[in-house]
C-alpha positions as CSV (number, residue, x, y, z in Angstrom):
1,X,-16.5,-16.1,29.9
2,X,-19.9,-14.7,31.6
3,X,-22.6,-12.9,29.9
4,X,-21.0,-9.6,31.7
5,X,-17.6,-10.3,29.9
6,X,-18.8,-10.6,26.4
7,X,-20.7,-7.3,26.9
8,X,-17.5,-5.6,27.9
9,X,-15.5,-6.6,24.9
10,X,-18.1,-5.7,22.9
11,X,-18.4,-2.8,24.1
12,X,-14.5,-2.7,23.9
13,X,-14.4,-3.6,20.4
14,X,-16.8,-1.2,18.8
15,X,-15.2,2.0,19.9
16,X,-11.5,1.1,18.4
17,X,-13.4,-0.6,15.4
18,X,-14.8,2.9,14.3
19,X,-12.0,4.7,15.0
20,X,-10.0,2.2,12.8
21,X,-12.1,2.7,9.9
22,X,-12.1,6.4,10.1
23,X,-8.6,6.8,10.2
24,X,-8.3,4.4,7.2
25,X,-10.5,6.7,5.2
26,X,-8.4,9.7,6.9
27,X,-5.3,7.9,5.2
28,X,-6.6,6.8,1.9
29,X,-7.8,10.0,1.4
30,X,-4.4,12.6,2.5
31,X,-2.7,9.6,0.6
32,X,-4.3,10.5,-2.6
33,X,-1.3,12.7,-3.9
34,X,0.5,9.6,-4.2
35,X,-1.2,8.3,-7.2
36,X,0.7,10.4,-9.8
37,X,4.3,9.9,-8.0
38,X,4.0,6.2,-7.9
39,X,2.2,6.1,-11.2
40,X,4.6,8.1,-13.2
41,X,7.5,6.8,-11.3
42,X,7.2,3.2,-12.0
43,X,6.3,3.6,-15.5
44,X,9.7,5.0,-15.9
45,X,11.5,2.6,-14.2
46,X,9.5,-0.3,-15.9
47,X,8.0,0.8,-19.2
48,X,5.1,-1.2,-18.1
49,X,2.1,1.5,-18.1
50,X,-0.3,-1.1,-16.9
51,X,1.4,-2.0,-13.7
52,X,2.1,2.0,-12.9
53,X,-1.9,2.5,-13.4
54,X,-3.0,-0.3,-11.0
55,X,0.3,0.3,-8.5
56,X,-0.7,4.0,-8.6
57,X,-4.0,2.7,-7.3
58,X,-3.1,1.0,-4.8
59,X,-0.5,2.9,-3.4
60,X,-2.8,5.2,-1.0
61,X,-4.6,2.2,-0.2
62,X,-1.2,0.4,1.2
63,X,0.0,3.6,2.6
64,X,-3.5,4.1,4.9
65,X,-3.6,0.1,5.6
66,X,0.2,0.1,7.1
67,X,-0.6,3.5,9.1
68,X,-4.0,2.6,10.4
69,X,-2.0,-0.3,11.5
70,X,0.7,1.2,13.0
71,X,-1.7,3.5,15.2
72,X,-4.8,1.1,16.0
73,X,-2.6,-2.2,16.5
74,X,-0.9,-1.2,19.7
75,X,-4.1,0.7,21.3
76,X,-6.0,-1.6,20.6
77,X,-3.6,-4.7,22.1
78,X,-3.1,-3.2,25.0
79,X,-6.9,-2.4,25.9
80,X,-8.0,-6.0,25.3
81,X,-4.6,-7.0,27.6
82,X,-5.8,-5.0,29.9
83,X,-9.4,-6.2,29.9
84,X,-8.4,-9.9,29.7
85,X,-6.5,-8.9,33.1
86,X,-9.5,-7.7,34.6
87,X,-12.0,-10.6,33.0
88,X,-9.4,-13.0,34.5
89,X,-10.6,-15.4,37.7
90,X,-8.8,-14.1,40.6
91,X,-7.7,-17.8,41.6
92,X,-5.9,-17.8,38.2
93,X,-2.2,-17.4,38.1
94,X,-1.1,-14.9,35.1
């Protein structure tokens, strides 16, 4: 890859890198709620007030991880696709 190239997926990669992190933090933190449900619910079921605690959490924590995921994965394939198409020698066959 040229010089040029490595400039353009940096300057690719930053952009959906903050946004991925801030929309994390957005999750964690409307996920908070959760902590009582899934702390209170699982002692129930298990009688084990130890694992609730720790399961209580991590339960926002798994909820923003698999969101962020959800919305930043695809975005963020598809631009780097999209780029690698562009980076791409034209005597290259696809």
């Amino acid at each position: 890859m040229r010089r040029a190239g490595g400039v353009r997926v940096l300057a690719l990669a930053l952009p959906p890198a903050a946004l991925t992190a801030g929309v994390l933090r957005l999750v964690v933190q409307l996920a908070l709620p959760l902590r009582p449900l899934v702390r209170s619910l699982l002692e129930q079921a298990t009688g084990n007030c130890l694992a609730a605690y720790y399961a209580g959490i991590l339960a926002p924590v798994i909820v923003g991880i698999l969101v962020t995921a959800a919305l930043a994965l695809p975005l963020t394939c598809t631009a780097f696709a999209t780029l690698h198409d562009r980076l791409r020698s034209p005597g290259t066959s696809p």
